[in-house]
C-alpha positions as CSV (number, residue, x, y, z in Angstrom):
1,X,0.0,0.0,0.0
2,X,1.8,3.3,-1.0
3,X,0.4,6.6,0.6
4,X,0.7,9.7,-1.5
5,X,4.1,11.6,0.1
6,X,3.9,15.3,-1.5
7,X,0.6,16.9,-0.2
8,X,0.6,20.4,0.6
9,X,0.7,20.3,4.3
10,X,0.7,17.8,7.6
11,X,-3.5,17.9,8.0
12,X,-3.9,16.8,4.4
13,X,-1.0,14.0,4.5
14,X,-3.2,13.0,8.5
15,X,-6.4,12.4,6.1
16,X,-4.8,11.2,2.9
17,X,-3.2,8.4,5.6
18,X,-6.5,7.9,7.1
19,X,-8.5,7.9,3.9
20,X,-6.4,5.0,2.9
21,X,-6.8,3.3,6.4
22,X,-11.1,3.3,6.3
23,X,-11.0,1.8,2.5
24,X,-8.8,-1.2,3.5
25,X,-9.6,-4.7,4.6
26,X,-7.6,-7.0,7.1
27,X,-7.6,-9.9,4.0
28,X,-4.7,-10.7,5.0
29,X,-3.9,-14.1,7.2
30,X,-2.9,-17.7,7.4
31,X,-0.3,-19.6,7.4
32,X,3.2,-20.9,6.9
33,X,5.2,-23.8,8.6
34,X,8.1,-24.2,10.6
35,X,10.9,-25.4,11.5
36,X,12.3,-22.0,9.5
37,X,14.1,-21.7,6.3
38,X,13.9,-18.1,5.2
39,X,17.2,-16.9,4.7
40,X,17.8,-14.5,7.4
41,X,17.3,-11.7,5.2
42,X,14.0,-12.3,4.8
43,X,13.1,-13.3,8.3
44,X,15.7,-14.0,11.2
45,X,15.5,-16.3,13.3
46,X,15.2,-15.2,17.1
47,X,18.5,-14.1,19.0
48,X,18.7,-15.2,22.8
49,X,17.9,-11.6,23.0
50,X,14.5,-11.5,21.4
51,X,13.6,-15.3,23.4
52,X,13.9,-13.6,26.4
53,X,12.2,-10.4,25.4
54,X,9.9,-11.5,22.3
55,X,7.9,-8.0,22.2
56,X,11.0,-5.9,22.6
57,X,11.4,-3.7,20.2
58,X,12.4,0.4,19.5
59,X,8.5,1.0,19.2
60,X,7.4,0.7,22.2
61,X,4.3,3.3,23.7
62,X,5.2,6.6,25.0
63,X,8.4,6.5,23.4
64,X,7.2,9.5,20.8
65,X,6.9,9.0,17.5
66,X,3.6,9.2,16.3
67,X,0.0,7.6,16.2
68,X,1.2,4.7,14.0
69,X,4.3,3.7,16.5
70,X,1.6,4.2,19.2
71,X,-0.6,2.0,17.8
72,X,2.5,-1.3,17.2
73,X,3.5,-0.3,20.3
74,X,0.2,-1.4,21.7
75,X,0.0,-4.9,19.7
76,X,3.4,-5.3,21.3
77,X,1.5,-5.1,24.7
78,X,-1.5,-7.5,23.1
79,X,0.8,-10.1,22.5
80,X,2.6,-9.5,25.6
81,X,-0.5,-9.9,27.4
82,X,-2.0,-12.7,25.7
83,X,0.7,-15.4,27.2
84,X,1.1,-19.1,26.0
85,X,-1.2,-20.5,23.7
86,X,-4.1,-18.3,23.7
87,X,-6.1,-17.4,20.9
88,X,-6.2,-13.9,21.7
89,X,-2.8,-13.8,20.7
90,X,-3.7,-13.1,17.3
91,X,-5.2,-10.0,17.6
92,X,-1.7,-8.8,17.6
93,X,-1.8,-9.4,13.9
94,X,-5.1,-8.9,12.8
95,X,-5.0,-5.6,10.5
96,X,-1.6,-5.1,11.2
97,X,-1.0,-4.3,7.6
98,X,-3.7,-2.8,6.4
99,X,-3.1,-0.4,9.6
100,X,0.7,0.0,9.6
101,X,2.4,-0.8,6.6
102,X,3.4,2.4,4.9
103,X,3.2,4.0,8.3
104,X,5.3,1.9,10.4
105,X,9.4,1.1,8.7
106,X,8.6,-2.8,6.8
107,X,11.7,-4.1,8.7
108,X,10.3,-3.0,11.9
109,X,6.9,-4.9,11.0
110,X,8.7,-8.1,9.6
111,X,10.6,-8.1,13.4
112,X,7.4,-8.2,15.2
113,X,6.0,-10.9,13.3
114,X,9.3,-12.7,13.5
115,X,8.8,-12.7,16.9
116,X,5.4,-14.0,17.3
117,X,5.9,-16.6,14.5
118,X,9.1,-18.0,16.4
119,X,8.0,-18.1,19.5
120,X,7.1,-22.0,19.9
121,X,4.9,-21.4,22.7
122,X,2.5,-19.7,20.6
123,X,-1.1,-21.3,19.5
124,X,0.0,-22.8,15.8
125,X,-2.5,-21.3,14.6
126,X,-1.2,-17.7,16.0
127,X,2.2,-18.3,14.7
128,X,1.0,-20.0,11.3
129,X,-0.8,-16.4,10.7
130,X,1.8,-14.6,11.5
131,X,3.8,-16.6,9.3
132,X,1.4,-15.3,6.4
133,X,1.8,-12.1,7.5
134,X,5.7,-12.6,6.9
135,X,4.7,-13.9,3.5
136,X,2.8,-10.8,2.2
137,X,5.3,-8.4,3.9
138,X,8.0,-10.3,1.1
139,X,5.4,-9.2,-1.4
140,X,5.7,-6.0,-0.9
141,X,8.7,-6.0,-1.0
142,X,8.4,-7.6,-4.5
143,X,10.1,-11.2,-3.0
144,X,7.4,-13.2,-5.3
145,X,9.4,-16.6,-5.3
146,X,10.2,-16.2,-1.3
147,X,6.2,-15.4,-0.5
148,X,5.1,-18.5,-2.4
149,X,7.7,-20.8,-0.7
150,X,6.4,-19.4,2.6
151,X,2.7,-19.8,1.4
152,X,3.5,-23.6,0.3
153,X,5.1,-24.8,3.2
154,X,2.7,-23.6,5.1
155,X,-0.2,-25.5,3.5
156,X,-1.4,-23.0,1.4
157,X,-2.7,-24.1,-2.0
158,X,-1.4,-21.9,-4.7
159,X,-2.4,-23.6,-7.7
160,X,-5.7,-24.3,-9.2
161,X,-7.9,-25.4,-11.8
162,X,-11.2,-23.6,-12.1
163,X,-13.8,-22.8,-14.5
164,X,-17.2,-20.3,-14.4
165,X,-18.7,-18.7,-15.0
166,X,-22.1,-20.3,-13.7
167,X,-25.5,-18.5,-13.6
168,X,-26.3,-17.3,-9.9
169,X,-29.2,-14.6,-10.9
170,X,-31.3,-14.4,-7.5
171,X,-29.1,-17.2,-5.7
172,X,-30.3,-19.9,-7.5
173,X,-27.0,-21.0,-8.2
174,X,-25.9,-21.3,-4.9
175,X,-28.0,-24.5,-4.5
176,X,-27.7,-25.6,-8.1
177,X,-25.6,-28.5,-9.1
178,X,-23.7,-27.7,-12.0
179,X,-21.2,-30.2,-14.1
180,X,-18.0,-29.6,-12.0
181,X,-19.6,-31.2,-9.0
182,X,-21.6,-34.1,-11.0
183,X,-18.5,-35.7,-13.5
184,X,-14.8,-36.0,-12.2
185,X,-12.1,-33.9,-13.1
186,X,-11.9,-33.8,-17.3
187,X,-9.1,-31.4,-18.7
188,X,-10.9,-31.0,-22.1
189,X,-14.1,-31.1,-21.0
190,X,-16.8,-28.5,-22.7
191,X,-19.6,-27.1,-20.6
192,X,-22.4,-24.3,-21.1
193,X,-22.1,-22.0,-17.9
194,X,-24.1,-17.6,-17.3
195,X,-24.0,-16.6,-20.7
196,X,-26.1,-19.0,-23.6
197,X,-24.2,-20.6,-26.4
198,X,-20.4,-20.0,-25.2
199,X,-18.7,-23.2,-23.8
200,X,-16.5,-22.7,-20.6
201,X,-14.0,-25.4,-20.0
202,X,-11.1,-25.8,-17.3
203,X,-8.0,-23.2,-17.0
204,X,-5.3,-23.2,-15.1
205,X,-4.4,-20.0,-12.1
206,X,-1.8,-19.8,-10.0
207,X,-0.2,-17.4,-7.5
208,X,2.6,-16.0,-9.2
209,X,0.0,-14.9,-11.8
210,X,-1.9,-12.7,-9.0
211,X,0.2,-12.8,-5.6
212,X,-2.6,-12.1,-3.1
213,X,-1.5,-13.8,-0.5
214,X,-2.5,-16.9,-1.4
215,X,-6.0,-15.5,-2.3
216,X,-7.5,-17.1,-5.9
217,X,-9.4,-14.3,-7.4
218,X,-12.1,-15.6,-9.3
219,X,-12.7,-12.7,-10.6
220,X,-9.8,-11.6,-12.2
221,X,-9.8,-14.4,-15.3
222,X,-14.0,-15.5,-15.4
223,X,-16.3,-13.2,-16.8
224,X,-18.9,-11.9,-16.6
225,X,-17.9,-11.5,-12.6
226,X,-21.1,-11.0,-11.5
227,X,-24.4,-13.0,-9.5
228,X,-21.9,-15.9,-10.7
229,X,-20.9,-19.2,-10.0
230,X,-17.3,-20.4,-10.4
231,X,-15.4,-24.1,-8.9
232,X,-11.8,-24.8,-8.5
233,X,-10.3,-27.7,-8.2
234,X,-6.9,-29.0,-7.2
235,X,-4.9,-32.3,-5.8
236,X,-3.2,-33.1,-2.1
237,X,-0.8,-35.4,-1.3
238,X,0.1,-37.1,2.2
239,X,1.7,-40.7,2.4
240,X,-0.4,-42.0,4.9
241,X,-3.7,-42.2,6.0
242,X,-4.2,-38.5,7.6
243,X,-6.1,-36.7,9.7
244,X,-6.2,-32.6,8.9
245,X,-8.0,-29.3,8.5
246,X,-9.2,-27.3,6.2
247,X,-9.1,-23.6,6.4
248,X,-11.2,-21.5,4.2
249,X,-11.9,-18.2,3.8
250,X,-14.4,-17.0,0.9
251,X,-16.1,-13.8,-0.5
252,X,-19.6,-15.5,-1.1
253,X,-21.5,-18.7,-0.2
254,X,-18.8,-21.6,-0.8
255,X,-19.1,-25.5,-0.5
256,X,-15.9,-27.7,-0.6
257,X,-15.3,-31.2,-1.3
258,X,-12.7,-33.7,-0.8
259,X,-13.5,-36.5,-3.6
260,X,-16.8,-37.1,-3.7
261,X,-17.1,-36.2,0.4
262,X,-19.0,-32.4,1.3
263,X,-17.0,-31.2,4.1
264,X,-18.5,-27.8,4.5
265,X,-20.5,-25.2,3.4
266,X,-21.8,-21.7,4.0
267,X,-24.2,-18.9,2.6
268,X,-22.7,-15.4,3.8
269,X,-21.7,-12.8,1.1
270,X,-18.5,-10.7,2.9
271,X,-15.1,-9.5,2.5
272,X,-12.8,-13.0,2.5
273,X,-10.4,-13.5,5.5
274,X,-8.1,-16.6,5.8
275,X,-9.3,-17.0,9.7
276,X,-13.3,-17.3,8.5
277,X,-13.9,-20.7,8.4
278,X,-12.3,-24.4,10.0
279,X,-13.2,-27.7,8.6
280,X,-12.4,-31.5,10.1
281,X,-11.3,-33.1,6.5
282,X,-9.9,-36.5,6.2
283,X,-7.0,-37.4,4.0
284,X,-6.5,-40.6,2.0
285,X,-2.8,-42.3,1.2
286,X,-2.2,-40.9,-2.3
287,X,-3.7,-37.8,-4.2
288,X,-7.1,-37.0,-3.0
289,X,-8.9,-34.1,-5.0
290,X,-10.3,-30.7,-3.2
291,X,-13.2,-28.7,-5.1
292,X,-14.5,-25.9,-3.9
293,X,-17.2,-23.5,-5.2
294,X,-17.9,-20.0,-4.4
295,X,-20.7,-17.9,-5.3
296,X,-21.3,-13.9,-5.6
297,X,-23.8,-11.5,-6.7
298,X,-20.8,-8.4,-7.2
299,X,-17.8,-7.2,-5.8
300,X,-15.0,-9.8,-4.8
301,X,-15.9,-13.4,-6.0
302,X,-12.8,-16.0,-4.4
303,X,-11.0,-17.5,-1.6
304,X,-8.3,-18.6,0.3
305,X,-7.3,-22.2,1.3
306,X,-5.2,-23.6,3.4
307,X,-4.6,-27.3,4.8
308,X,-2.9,-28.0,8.3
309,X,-2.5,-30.4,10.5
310,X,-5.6,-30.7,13.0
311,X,-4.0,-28.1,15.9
312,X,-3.6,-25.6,13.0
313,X,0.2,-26.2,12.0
314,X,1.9,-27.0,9.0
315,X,0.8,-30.4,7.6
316,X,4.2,-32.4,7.4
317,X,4.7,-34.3,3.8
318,X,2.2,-32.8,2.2
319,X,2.1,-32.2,-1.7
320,X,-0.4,-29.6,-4.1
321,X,-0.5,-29.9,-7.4
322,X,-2.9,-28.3,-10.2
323,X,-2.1,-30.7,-12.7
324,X,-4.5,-34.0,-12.4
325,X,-3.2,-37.1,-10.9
326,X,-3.6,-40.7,-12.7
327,X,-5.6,-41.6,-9.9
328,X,-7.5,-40.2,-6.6
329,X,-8.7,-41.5,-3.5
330,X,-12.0,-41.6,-2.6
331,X,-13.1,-39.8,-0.1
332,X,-14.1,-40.2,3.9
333,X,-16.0,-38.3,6.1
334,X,-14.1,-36.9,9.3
335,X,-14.5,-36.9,13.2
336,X,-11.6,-35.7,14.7
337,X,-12.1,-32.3,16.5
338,X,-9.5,-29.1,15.1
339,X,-8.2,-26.1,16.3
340,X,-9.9,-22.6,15.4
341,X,-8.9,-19.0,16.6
342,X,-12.4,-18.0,15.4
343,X,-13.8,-20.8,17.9
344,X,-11.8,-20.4,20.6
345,X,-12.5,-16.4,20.9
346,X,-16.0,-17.1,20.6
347,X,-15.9,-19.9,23.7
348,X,-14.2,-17.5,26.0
349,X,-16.7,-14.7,25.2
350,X,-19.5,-17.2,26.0
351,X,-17.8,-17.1,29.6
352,X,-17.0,-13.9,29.7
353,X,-18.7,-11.9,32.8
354,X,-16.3,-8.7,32.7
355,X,-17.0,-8.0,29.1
356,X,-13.4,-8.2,28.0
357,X,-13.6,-11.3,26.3
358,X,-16.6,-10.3,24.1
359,X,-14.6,-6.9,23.0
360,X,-11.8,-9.4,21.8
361,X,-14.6,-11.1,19.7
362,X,-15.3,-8.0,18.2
363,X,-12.4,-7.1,17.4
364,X,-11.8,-10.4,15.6
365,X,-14.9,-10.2,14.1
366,X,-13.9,-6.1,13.0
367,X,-11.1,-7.8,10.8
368,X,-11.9,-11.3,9.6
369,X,-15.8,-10.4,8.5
370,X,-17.2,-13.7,9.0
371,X,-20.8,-13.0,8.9
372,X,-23.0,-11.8,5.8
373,X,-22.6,-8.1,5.1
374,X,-26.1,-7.5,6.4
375,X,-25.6,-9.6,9.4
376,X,-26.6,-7.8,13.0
377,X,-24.6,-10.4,14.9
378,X,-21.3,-8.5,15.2
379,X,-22.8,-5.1,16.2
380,X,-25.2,-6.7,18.9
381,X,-21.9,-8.6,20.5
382,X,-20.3,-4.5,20.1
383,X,-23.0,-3.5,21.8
384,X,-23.2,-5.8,24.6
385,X,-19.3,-5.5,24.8
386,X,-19.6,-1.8,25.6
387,X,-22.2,-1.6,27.7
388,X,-19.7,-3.9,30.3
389,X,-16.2,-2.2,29.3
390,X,-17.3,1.3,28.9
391,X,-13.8,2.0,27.2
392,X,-12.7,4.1,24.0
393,X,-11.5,1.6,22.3
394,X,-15.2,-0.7,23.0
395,X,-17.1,2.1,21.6
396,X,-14.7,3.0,19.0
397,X,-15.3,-0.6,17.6
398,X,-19.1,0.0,17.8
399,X,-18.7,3.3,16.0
400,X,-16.7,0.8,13.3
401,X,-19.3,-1.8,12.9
402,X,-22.8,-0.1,13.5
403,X,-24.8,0.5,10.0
404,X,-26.5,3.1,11.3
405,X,-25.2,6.4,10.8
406,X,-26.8,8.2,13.8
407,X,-25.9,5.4,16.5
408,X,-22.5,5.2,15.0
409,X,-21.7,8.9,14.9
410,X,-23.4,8.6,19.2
411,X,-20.9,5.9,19.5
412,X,-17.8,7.7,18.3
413,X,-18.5,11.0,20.0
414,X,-19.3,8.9,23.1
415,X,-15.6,7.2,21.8
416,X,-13.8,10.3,21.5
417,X,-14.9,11.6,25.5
418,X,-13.6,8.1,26.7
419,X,-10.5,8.5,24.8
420,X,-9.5,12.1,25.9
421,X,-10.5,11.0,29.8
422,X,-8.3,7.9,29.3
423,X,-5.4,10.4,28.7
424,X,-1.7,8.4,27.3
425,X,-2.6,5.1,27.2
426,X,-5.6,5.9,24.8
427,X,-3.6,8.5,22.7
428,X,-3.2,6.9,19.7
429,X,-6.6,5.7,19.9
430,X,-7.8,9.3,20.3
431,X,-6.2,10.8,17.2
432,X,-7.9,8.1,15.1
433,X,-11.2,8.6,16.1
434,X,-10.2,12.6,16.1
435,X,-9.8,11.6,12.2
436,X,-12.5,9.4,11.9
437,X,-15.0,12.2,13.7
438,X,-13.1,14.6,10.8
439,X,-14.0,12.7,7.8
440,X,-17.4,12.3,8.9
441,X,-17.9,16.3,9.1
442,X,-16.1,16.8,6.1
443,X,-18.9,14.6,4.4
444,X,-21.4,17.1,5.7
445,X,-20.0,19.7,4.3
446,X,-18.4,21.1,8.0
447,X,-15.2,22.2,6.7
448,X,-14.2,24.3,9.6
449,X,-15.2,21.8,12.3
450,X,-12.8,19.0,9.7
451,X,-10.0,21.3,9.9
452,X,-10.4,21.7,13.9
453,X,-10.6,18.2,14.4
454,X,-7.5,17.5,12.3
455,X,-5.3,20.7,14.4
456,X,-6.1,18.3,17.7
């Protein structure tokens, strides 16, 4: 993400900055295996410094520096704070780039999630995301080969077949059953899909195409891209009978296949997110085949997936390939239990009495989208969260996910009190909702109130 460096004066580059911040999406997340092989370059490995002080690091709060070193400064203390192997561990990471990268030096960022993806008493699933993290931060740095190798090992699959697109006017193809999920896998076969009379057959995609993160845009090579239907299909390999997880994360209604075996499904139209969705899938010795379809109406139409073992780290042995295999295994149902950061957030808000719990939800929920766009079930649990915390940062994140522009505009005025009575420890906080509360006056045509709230 590049931020425009030659405006006219500090308030303008403060909104251009913060413009760029509202428009972008956590996407980002999954996962990538150890033991480590980057070259150190890339991604050191931890000094005996850094394994006795993991978060260490020359951003650190009240140090100076600015809203954005304020704000690492405080995942430093959410990752400091969330010991061992808890889940809320990753909310370190969540956003991190779509906050900080641009704002924050890339070599600082790639340190911090060094740190967290070494630490070996980490949640796999905490360390495998911020593994991926690592992987997108050598994309921008244009490393192509060395964020593939880190998506690979790290059970990403990178390398598809798929084909669409398939008619989806009013939903109906969400529940239709259309030739990729009836025949096998044919390379040359010829099928009728949205638009009459023009065949549609299998093509290839793969990451080095479109580096995403490991995302398969859809809607980048099958048109038309819209209230469409579109599969994609690819082959895993393990040795031995295996036990494993799949982790998906899609931008419409999806179901997903391995052989002839439906191992999930889901109907919500969102923003995709690696961290959406676990599945319990069961691998056979040999190549077994994965299919998954994904439905949208407009907008983003694709998905991410991932395969680990079933505590969420790196599948040992395991092969991808796009090209068909002479032969597959059939599939089996699974009933082994796996590991989910979505899941385990949501247990501990369940017991939650304080409230604190249910504001890490949300803030999960802020960043990995996991309900449909018109869902209520986010802002409720944003709701309920403030009502118990009564912090900034609680109705800062209502402010965030409230559709209604009157209680959201109550919530960040209600925000921006909270923050200014909180004094240091909520002063990065406060300039960001200082913004926010700027942007939304500008919109009404307040230009002097926009240009106060950008002077504070």
């Amino acid at each position: 993400m590049h931020r425009p460096r030659d405006l006219a004066s500090p308030r303008a580059r403060a909104a251009a900055r913060f413009g760029a911040l509202v428009v972008v999406f956590s996407t980002l997340l999954a996962l990538s295996a150890w033991p480590w092989s980057a070259s150190a370059d890339t991604l050191p490995e931890p000094t005996a410094q850094t394994e006795r002080l993991p978060w260490q690091s020359s951003a650190r709060p009240g140090k100076g520096g600015g809203r954005f070193v304020r704000e690492l400064g405080r995942r430093h203390d959410v990752a400091r704070r969330a010991a061992g192997a808890s889940p809320g561990a990753v909310l370190a990471l969540t956003g991190v780039l779509g906050e900080l990268l641009g704002e924050i030096d890339s070599d600082e960022l790639t340190r911090f999630v060094a740190a967290i993806a070494g630490d070996r008493r980490r949640h796999p699933l905490v360390r495998s995301y911020a593994d991926y993290l690592a992987a997108r931060l050598l994309e921008h740095r244009g490393d192509i080969a060395g964020a593939r190798e880190r998506l690979v090992r790290g059970g990403y699959l990178v390398s598809w077949q798929i084909v669409g697109p398939f008619d989806n006017a009013s939903r109906a193809g969400e529940a239709a059953v259309y030739e990729p999920e009836k025949i096998g896998f044919v390379p040359e076969a010829q099928m009728f899909g949205k638009l009459a009379g023009e065949a549609i057959g299998w093509r290839a995609w793969d990451y080095a195409g479109l580096p995403r993160g490991g995302y398969v845009a859809l809607d980048d090579l099958l048109r038309p891209a819209d209230q469409a239907v579109g599969y994609a299909t690819a082959w895993v390999h393990v040795d031995r009978e295996t036990d494993a997880a799949l982790h998906l994360g899609t931008a419409g209604p999806y179901k997903v296949w391995i052989g002839d075996v439906l191992v999930g499904a889901g109907d919500a139209y969102r923003a995709p997110d690696p961290l959406q969705e676990t599945h319990a899938i069961h691998l056979g010795r040999g190549w077994n085949r994965v299919l998954v379809k994904v439905a949208t109406l407009e907008g983003m139409w694709g998905f991410y997936a991932r395969i680990s073992a079933p505590d969420g780290a790196p599948l040992a042995g395991m092969k991808a390939s796009s090209e068909p295999p002479a032969s597959v295994v059939a599939g089996r149902a699974a009933t082994h239990e796996v590991a989910s950061l979505r899941r385990g957030l949501e247990r501990a808000a369940e017991k939650d009495r304080r409230g604190w719990a249910r504001l890490d939800l949300v803030e999960f929920y802020r960043y990995v989208h996991p309900f449909d766009k018109d869902d209520k079930h986010a802002v409720e649990l944003a709701r309920r969260a403030d009502a118990d915390v009564a912090s900034a940062r609680s109705a800062f994140l209502l402010a965030i996910l409230d559709p209604d522009s009157n209680g959201s505009r109550r919530a960040l005025a209600t925000a921006e009190k909270r923050a200014a009575k909180e004094g240091p420890k909520s002063r990065g906080l406060h300039g960001q909702i200082l913004l926010e509360l700027a942007w939304r006056e500008r919109a009404l045509g307040l230009e002097t109130r926009y240009d106060e709230l950008l002077e504070q």
